[in-house]
Residue, then its C-alpha position, 0 to 999 in steps of 0.5 A: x575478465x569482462x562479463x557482457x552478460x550473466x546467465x543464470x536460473x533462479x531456483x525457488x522453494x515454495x515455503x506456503x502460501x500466504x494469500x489468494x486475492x483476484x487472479x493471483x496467488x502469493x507465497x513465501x518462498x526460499x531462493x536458492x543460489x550456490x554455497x548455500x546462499x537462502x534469500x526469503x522472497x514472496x512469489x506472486x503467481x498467476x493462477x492457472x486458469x488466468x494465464x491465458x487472459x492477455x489482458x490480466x497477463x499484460x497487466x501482471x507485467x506492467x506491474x512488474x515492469x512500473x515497480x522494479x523502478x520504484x525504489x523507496x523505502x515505503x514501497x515493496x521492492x520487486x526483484x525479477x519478473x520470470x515465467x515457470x511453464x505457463x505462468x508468469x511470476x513476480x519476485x518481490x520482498x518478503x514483508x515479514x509483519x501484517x497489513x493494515x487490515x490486520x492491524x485495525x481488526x485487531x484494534x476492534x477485536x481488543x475495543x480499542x482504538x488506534x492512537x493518533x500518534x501512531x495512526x499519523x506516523x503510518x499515514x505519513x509514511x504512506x504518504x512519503x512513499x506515494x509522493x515518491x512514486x508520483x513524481x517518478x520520471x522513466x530514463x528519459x525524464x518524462x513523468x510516469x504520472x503513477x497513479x496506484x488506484x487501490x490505496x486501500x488498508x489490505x495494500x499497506x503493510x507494517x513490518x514487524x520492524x515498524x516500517x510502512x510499505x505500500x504494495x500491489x500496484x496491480x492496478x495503478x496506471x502509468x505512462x507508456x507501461x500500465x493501460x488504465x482502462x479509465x472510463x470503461x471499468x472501475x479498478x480497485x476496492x470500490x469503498x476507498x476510491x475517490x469521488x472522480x475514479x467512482x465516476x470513471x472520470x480520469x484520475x491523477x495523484x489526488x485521486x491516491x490522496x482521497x483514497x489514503x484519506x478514506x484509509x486515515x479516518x478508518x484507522x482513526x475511527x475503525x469504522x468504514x466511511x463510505x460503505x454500504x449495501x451495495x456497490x451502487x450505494x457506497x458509490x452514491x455515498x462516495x459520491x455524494x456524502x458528507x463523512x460524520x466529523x472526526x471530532x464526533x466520533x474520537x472528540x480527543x483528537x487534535x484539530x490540527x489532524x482533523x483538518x488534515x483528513x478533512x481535507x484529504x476528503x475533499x470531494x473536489x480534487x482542486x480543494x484537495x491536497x494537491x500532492x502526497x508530500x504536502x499532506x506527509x508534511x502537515x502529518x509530521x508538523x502534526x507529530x514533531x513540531x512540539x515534541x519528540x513524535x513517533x519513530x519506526x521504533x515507536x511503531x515497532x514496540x507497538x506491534x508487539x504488544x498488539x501481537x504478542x504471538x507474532x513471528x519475530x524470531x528475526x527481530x529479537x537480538x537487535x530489539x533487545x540491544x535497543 
């Protein structure tokens, strides 16, 4: 028997919900299917009053349509586009942990600061996870160019298994499926944006490279860099000021991870690592040339004695067998 097409109703069950950020809303939710098949998910919303926006609506399914295809083990897998009455839905992965956010305001909350194995293993693989979507190609073989434009710590997220996933391609640009409105407003969180994006000038890859740079010292530091006042303050400074030396604000720290923020800061794009993979490369030279360096394991026991109360009801049988 040959099946040309299957349809079917997806059936989700709003569990709660777990943030309101722009124009949108995500919650968990339970997919439901027969023989009492669950599946945990996060549905994405448009929020009512939003729905009619065209352009906010056109940019919530070019956001949909560019990650269904990006399939990496550091990004956030998205399942299904839909629409329920009025309003258009995103279906994606469940990330059961918290976001980087969380991690470094936790680190402050105990006076503590990150460790600079851990802090190098996550920006590597964020860096592995931008690479991947950078030289991503549609059907065809043409290059997507992706571009995310809001690489910031509220968009990476820890798995309480360890696993760093970067999220919310709501703004990215991509050929032929996200229009990128360059030139005309400034998209993403304005702190971590790169010298270039600050001035509406065009953006590429390395764009994505100073903003994870921005992310870097802030997870070294727990300290902003750039931010100020005002939005035309932090810009002025994103702009045209130098960041304090790593080295006087955590004089431990190795030269070698020094030397890789700094040049992720580069404000010229052309002294800038030219991709995402060469700056994962030069993290995991940093963790790995000399000893046995940080794993997904490694990260994972860390995130449990950071958040002892945290939800890892899933986790306990295989972490137990480690």
């Amino acid at each position: 028997m040959k099946y040309q097409q299957i349809v079917d109703l997806n059936k989700y069950q709003i569990v709660r919900e777990i943030a309101v950020g722009g124009m949108g809303i995500v919650y968990e939710a339970i997919q439901h299917g027969i023989e009492g098949f669950r599946k945990t998910v996060a549905l994405k919303i448009i929020q009512e009053e939003f729905s009619n926006d065209a352009e906010f609506v056109e940019m919530f399914i070019g956001e949909a349509k560019l990650v269904a295809d990006l399939v990496h083990q550091n990004i956030v897998q998205i399942y299904q586009l839909g629409k329920m009455a009025h309003s258009y839905y995103i279906a994606m992965e469940y990330i059961n942990g918290v976001d980087l956010k969380k991690f470094i305001d936790r680190h402050i909350e105990l006076k503590r600061q990150v460790p600079p194995d851990i802090a190098a293993f996550i920006i590597s693989r964020i860096c592995r996870g931008l690479e991947y979507a950078h030289k991503k190609k549609d059907r065809q073989g043409r290059p997507l160019n992706v571009v995310h434009r809001d690489i910031s710590p509220a968009n990476i997220m820890l798995t309480w298994e360890g696993v760093v996933k970067i999220t919310d391609f709501g703004v990215a640009k991509a050929a032929n499926l996200m229009r990128d409105r360059e030139g005309e407003i400034l998209m993403g969180k304005v702190r971590y944006m790169s010298p270039e994006q600050a001035k509406y000038l065009p953006t590429d890859a390395r764009s994505d490279i100073f903003s994870l740079g921005v992310v870097m010292y802030e997870l070294l530091t727990s300290q902003p860099l750039f931010e100020a006042s005002n939005t035309q303050k932090t810009i002025h400074n994103i702009v045209h000021s130098s960041p304090i030396p790593l080295e006087n604000i955590c004089p431990h720290l190795d030269q070698e991870l020094i030397d890789i923020n700094k040049k992720a800061l580069e404000k010229n794009p052309k002294k800038r690592y030219q991709s995402a993979g060469k700056m994962g490369y030069d993290l995991e030279h940093y963790m790995y040339h000399d000893r046995f360096g940080p794993t997904n394991v490694t990260l994972e026991k860390y995130l449990r004695e950071l958040f002892p109360d945290g939800d890892y009801q899933t986790l306990d049988s295989s972490f137990e067998a480690k």
